[in-house]
FIVODO-560435 format. One line per field, with one value per residue (C-alpha): residue number from 1; y, z, x. Coordinates in steps of 0.25 Angstrom, whole numbers, plus 2048, in hexadecimal, padded with zeros to 3 digits. Example, Ala and Ser with C-alpha at 12.3 -4.5 7.8 and 13.67 -1.06 7.14 Angstrom:
FIVODO-560435
miza	c(1  2)
Y	c(7EE  7FC)
Z	c(81F  81D)
X	c(831  837)
END
This chain:
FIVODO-560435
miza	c(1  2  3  4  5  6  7  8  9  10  11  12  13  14  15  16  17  18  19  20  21  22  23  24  25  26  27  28  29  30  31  32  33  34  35  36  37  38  39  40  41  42  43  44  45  46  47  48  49  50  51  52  53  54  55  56  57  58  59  60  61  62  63  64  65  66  67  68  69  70  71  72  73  74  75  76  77  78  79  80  81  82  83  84  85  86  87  88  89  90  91  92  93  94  95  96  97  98  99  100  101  102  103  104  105  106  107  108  109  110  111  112  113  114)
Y	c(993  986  97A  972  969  96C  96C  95E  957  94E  948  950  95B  960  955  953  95E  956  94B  952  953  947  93D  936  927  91F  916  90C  910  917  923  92B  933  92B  922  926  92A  928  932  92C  932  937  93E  943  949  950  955  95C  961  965  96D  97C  982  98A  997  991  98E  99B  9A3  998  997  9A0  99D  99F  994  98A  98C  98C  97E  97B  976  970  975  980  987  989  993  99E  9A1  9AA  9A2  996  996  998  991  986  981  985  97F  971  975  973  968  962  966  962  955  952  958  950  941  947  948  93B  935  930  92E  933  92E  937  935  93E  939  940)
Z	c(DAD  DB5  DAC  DB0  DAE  DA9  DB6  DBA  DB1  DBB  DB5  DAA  DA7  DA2  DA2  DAB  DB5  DB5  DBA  DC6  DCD  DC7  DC3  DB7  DB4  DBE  DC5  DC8  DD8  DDE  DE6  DEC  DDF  DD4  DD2  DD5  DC9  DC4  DBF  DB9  DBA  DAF  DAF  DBE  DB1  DAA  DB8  DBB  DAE  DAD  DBC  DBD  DC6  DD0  DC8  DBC  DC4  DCC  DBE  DBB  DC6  DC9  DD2  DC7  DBF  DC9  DCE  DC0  DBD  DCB  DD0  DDF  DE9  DE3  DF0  DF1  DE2  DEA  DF4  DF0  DF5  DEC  DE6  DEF  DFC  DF2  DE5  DE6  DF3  DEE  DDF  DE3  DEC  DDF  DD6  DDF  DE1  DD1  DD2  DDD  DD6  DC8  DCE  DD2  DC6  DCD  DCB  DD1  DD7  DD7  DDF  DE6  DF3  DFB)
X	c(DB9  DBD  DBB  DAD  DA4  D96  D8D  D88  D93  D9A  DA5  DA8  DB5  DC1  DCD  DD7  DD2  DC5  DCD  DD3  DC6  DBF  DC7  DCA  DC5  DBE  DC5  DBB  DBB  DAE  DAD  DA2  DA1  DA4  DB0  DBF  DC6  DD4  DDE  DE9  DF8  DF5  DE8  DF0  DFA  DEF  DE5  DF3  DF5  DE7  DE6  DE8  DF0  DE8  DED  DE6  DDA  DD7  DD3  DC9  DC2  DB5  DA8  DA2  DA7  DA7  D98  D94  D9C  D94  DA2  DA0  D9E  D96  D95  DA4  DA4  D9C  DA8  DB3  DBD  DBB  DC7  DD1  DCA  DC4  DC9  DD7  DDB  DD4  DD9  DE9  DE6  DDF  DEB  DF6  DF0  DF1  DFE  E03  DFE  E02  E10  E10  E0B  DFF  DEF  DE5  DD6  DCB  DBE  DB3  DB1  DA6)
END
Protein backbone atom coordinates (compact mmCIF):
# COMPACT_ATOMS: atom_id res chain seq x y z
CA UNK A 1 0.00 0.00 0.00
CA UNK A 2 1.15 3.70 -0.86
CA UNK A 3 2.05 5.56 2.37
CA UNK A 4 -1.04 8.21 3.38
CA UNK A 5 -2.34 10.31 5.44
CA UNK A 6 -5.47 9.37 7.47
CA UNK A 7 -8.33 11.13 5.43
CA UNK A 8 -8.99 14.77 6.37
CA UNK A 9 -5.43 15.11 7.88
CA UNK A 10 -3.94 17.93 5.66
CA UNK A 11 -0.70 18.55 6.65
CA UNK A 12 0.44 15.42 8.03
CA UNK A 13 2.92 12.29 6.47
CA UNK A 14 5.80 10.32 6.06
CA UNK A 15 9.13 12.56 5.92
CA UNK A 16 10.86 13.60 3.27
CA UNK A 17 8.42 12.19 0.67
CA UNK A 18 5.98 14.36 2.39
CA UNK A 19 7.98 17.18 1.75
CA UNK A 20 8.07 16.76 -2.08
CA UNK A 21 4.45 17.60 -2.48
CA UNK A 22 4.01 19.93 0.44
CA UNK A 23 6.91 21.32 1.41
CA UNK A 24 8.76 21.86 4.36
CA UNK A 25 8.72 25.03 6.79
CA UNK A 26 6.82 28.09 5.86
CA UNK A 27 8.59 30.66 4.40
CA UNK A 28 6.52 33.34 5.53
CA UNK A 29 5.13 34.05 1.92
CA UNK A 30 1.31 33.41 1.06
CA UNK A 31 -0.15 31.53 -1.53
CA UNK A 32 -3.59 30.76 -2.51
CA UNK A 33 -3.53 27.70 -0.33
CA UNK A 34 -1.39 28.20 2.48
CA UNK A 35 2.14 29.56 2.61
CA UNK A 36 4.99 28.78 0.21
CA UNK A 37 7.34 26.44 1.91
CA UNK A 38 10.93 25.92 1.80
CA UNK A 39 13.18 22.85 1.14
CA UNK A 40 16.47 23.46 1.84
CA UNK A 41 19.41 21.76 -0.17
CA UNK A 42 19.37 19.42 2.02
CA UNK A 43 15.89 18.23 2.55
CA UNK A 44 16.30 18.59 -1.83
CA UNK A 45 19.26 15.56 -0.48
CA UNK A 46 16.87 13.61 1.56
CA UNK A 47 13.12 14.16 -1.00
CA UNK A 48 15.67 12.45 -3.61
CA UNK A 49 16.92 9.97 -1.37
CA UNK A 50 13.52 9.32 -0.08
CA UNK A 51 11.71 8.92 -4.00
CA UNK A 52 11.06 5.58 -5.72
CA UNK A 53 11.93 4.92 -9.00
CA UNK A 54 8.98 4.40 -10.93
CA UNK A 55 9.79 0.50 -10.96
CA UNK A 56 9.42 0.80 -6.97
CA UNK A 57 6.39 2.70 -7.50
CA UNK A 58 4.24 0.63 -10.15
CA UNK A 59 3.93 -2.50 -7.36
CA UNK A 60 2.48 -0.05 -4.89
CA UNK A 61 0.11 1.44 -6.44
CA UNK A 62 -3.83 0.05 -6.62
CA UNK A 63 -7.14 2.13 -7.32
CA UNK A 64 -7.97 0.71 -4.42
CA UNK A 65 -5.61 2.12 -2.22
CA UNK A 66 -5.61 5.48 -3.47
CA UNK A 67 -9.70 5.88 -3.47
CA UNK A 68 -9.55 4.70 -0.08
CA UNK A 69 -6.55 7.13 0.99
CA UNK A 70 -9.25 9.64 -0.87
CA UNK A 71 -6.15 10.76 -3.02
CA UNK A 72 -7.38 13.67 -5.47
CA UNK A 73 -8.85 13.62 -7.90
CA UNK A 74 -10.84 10.82 -6.73
CA UNK A 75 -12.54 10.42 -10.06
CA UNK A 76 -9.20 9.68 -11.96
CA UNK A 77 -8.83 6.10 -9.43
CA UNK A 78 -11.85 4.59 -11.35
CA UNK A 79 -10.11 4.59 -14.89
CA UNK A 80 -7.68 1.87 -15.79
CA UNK A 81 -5.26 3.85 -17.20
CA UNK A 82 -4.37 5.67 -14.09
CA UNK A 83 -1.09 4.85 -13.72
CA UNK A 84 0.30 4.90 -16.79
CA UNK A 85 -1.83 8.10 -18.48
CA UNK A 86 -1.74 9.82 -14.71
CA UNK A 87 0.54 9.43 -11.98
CA UNK A 88 3.61 8.08 -13.71
CA UNK A 89 4.03 10.84 -16.37
CA UNK A 90 3.61 13.54 -13.58
CA UNK A 91 5.46 11.00 -11.00
CA UNK A 92 8.95 11.52 -13.34
CA UNK A 93 8.33 15.05 -13.81
CA UNK A 94 8.19 15.23 -9.96
CA UNK A 95 11.27 13.16 -9.50
CA UNK A 96 13.50 14.59 -12.12
CA UNK A 97 12.68 18.00 -10.86
CA UNK A 98 14.33 17.09 -7.31
CA UNK A 99 16.78 15.44 -9.05
CA UNK A 100 17.71 18.22 -11.21
CA UNK A 101 17.88 20.92 -8.03
CA UNK A 102 19.45 18.23 -5.98
CA UNK A 103 22.09 18.04 -8.55
CA UNK A 104 22.65 21.57 -8.32
CA UNK A 105 22.89 21.71 -4.82
CA UNK A 106 19.88 23.85 -4.82
CA UNK A 107 16.45 24.59 -2.67
CA UNK A 108 13.37 24.41 -3.49
CA UNK A 109 9.77 26.41 -3.00
CA UNK A 110 6.69 24.82 -2.80
CA UNK A 111 3.19 26.36 -3.13
CA UNK A 112 -0.46 25.35 -4.26
CA UNK A 113 -1.56 27.76 -6.68
CA UNK A 114 -5.02 27.31 -7.86
Amino acid sequence: PLPSSPPGSAGVGPRPLFHAVRGGPPSGSPSSYGPIRYLSPAAVDAVVAALPTAEELTPRFTHKALKLAEIYPEAAWEKADALTEFLLPSYTVLKDFFTWAAGRGEAVLITLER
